[in-house]
C-alpha positions as CSV (number, residue, x, y, z in Angstrom):
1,X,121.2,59.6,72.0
2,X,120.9,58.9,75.8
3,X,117.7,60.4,77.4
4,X,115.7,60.7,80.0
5,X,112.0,61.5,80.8
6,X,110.8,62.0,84.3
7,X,107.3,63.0,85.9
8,X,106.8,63.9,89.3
9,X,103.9,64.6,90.5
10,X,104.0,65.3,94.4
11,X,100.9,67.3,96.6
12,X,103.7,69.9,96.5
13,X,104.9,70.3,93.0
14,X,104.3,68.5,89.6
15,X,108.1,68.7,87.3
16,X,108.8,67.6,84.1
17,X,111.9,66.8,83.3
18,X,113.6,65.9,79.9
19,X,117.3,65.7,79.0
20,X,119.4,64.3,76.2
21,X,122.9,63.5,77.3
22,X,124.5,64.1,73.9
23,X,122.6,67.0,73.3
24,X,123.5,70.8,71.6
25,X,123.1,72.8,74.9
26,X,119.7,73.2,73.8
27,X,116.8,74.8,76.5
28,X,113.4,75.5,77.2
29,X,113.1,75.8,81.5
30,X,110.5,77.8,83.3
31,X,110.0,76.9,87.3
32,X,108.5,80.0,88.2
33,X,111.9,81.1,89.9
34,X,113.6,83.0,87.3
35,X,117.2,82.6,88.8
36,X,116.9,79.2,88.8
37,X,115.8,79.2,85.3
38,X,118.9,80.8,84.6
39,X,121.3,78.4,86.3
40,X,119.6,75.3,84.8
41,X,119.7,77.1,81.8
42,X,123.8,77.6,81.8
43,X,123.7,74.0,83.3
44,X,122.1,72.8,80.0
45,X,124.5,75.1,77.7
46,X,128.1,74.3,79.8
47,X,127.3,70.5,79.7
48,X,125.9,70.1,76.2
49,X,122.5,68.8,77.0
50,X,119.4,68.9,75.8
51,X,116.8,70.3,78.6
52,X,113.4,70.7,79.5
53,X,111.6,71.6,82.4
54,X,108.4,72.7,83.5
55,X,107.8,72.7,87.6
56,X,105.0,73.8,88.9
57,X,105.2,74.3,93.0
58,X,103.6,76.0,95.7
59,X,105.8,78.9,95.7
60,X,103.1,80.7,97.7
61,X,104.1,78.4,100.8
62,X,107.8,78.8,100.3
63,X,110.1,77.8,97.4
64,X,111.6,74.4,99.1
65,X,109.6,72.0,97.5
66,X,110.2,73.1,94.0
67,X,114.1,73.4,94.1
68,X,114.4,70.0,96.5
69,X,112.0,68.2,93.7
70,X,113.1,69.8,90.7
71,X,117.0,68.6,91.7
72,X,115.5,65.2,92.5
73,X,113.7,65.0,89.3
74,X,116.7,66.4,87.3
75,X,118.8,63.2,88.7
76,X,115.9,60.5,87.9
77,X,116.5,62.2,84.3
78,X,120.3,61.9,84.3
79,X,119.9,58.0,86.0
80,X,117.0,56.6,83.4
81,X,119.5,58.0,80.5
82,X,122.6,56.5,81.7
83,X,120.9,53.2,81.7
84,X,123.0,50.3,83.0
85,X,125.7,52.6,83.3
86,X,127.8,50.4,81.4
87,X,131.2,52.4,79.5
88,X,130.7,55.4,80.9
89,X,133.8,57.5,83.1
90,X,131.7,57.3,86.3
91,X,133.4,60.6,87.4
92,X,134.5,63.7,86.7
93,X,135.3,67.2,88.1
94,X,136.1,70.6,86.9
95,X,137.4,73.9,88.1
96,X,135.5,77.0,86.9
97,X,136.9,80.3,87.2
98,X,134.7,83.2,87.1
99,X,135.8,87.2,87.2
100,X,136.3,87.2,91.0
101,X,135.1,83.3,91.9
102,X,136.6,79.8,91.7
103,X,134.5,76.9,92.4
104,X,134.9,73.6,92.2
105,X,132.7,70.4,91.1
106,X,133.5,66.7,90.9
107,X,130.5,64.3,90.6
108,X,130.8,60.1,91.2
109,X,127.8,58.4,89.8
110,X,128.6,55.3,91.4
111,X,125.5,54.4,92.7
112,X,125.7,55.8,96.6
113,X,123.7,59.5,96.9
114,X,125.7,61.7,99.1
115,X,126.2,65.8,98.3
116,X,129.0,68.1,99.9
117,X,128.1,71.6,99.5
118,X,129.8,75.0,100.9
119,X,129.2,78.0,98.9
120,X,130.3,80.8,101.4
121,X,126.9,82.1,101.0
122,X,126.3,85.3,103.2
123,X,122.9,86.7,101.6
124,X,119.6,85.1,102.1
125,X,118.9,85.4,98.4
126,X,120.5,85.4,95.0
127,X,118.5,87.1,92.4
128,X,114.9,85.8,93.5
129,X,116.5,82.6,94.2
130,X,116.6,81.4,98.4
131,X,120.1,80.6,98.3
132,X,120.1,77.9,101.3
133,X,118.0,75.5,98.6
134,X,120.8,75.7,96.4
135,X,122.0,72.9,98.9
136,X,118.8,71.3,98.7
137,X,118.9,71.1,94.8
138,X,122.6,69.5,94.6
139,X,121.3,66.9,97.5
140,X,118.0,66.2,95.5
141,X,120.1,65.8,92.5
142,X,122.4,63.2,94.4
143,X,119.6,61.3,95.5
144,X,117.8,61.3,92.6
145,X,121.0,60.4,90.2
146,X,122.1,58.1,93.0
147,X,125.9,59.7,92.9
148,X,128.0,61.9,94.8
149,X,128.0,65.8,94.0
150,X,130.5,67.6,95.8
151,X,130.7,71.4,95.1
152,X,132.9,73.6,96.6
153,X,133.9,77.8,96.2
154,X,137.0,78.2,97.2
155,X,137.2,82.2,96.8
156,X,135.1,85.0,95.6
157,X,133.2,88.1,96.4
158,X,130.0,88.2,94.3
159,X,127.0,85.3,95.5
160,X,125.7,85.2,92.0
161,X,129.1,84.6,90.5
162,X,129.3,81.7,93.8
163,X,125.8,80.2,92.8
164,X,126.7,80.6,89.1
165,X,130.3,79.0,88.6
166,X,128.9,75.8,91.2
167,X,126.2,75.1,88.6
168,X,129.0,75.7,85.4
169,X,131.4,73.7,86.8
170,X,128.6,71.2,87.8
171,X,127.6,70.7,84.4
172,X,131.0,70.0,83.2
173,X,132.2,67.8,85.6
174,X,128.7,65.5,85.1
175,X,129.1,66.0,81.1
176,X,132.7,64.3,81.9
177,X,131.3,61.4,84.3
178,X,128.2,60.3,82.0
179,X,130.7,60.2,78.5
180,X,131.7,57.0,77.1
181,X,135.0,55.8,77.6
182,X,136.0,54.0,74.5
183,X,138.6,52.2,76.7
184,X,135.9,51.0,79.5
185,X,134.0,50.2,76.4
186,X,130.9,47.6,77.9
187,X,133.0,47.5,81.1
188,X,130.7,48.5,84.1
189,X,133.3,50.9,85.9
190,X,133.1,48.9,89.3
191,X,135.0,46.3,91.1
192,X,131.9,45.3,93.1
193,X,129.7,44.2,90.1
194,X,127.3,46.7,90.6
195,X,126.7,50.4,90.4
C-alpha cells in the first residue's frame, strides 16, 4: 500500500498526518474544529483512504493557521505516497450531487500547485468552521501535493451541503488521479519528462 507520513511542526501549529492511498475509508481525525473533522472525515470515507490526523493550533489567535497547515500537511502526505508518480492517472474529476447542491472537483497532480475555488459562500461560518479557510485548505493542499485543485458549486442553497459535496467530490476526483493505470503502467504521465 501507498502511504504517507508527514510532521509539521510550525510556531503556529504542530499536524500529523497519515494516509494510505489504497486504504478502507478508515479514520481517526481530531483538529480541534469539529466541522472540519467531519469533512476530512467524509474525505477519508468517499476516497477510500486510510486517515489520520492530529493538529494541534492556536485556535485562540484565530483558526487560519490550522486549516492553511493542516491542507498543506494533508498534500505532503498525498505527494510522499505517490512517490515518483510513475503509472498513476495524474487527473481526475467528479460531479457530486447533494439534496439541493452540485459541486464539482477535478484535481491534476502534475507537479504545478495552483487552486481554483468558488463556493458561493454567503455565511461567515459553517458549523464551527470559518468558511473563508475552506479556500485556504484546498490552496494548502495544492501547494503541499504540488497539483491543481479546482473546486467549483455550481448551484445550491444550504453552505454545509456547499462545503460538504466540495470535499466529497474532492476525494473522488483525487482517489481517480492517484489510481494506477494499468495501461500507463511504469509510464510517467508527462511529455516533459518530469512531474
Amino acid at each position: 500500500m501507498r502511504r504517507g507520513v508527514i510532521d509539521r511542526q510550525t510556531t503556529e501549529t504542530r499536524i500529523r498526518v497519515r494516509i494510505g492511498l489504497e486504504g478502507r475509508g478508515r479514520y481517526q481525525v481530531t483538529t480541534g474544529i469539529r466541522f472540519l473533522d467531519h469533512m476530512l472525515e467524509l474525505f477519508a470515507r468517499h476516497g477510500a483512504f486510510d486517515l489520520e490526523v492530529a493538529a494541534e493550533g492556536d485556535l485562540d489567535v484565530d483558526q487560519h493557521h490550522t486549516v492553511e497547515d493542516l491542507g498543506i500537511a494533508l498534500g505532503e502526505a498525498v505527494s510522499q505516497a505517490l512517490g515518483t508518480r510513475r503509472g498513476i492517472n495524474r487527473a481526475g474529476y467528479f460531479v457530486m450531487p447533494m439534496d439541493e447542491t452540485l459541486a464539482v472537483a477535478a484535481i491534476d497532480l502534475g507537479g504545478r500547485p495552483h487552486a481554483a475555488v468558488d463556493l458561493k459562500l454567503k455565511v461567515a461560518k459553517v458549523g464551527d468552521l470559518q468558511a473563508e479557510l475552506v479556500h485556504d485548505f484546498f490552496e494548502g493542499f495544492a501547494i503541499g501535493a504540488r497539483g491543481n485543485v479546482h473546486v467549483k458549486v455550481l448551484y445550491g442553497r444550504s453552505s454545509h451541503h456547499h462545503v460538504e459535496a466540495v470535499f466529497k467530490a474532492f476525494a473522488r476526483a483525487l482517489r481517480v488521479a492517484c489510481s494506477k493505470d494499468t495501461q500507463l503502467a511504469r509510464a510517467l504521465p508527462s511529455t516533459k519528462g518530469i512531474i
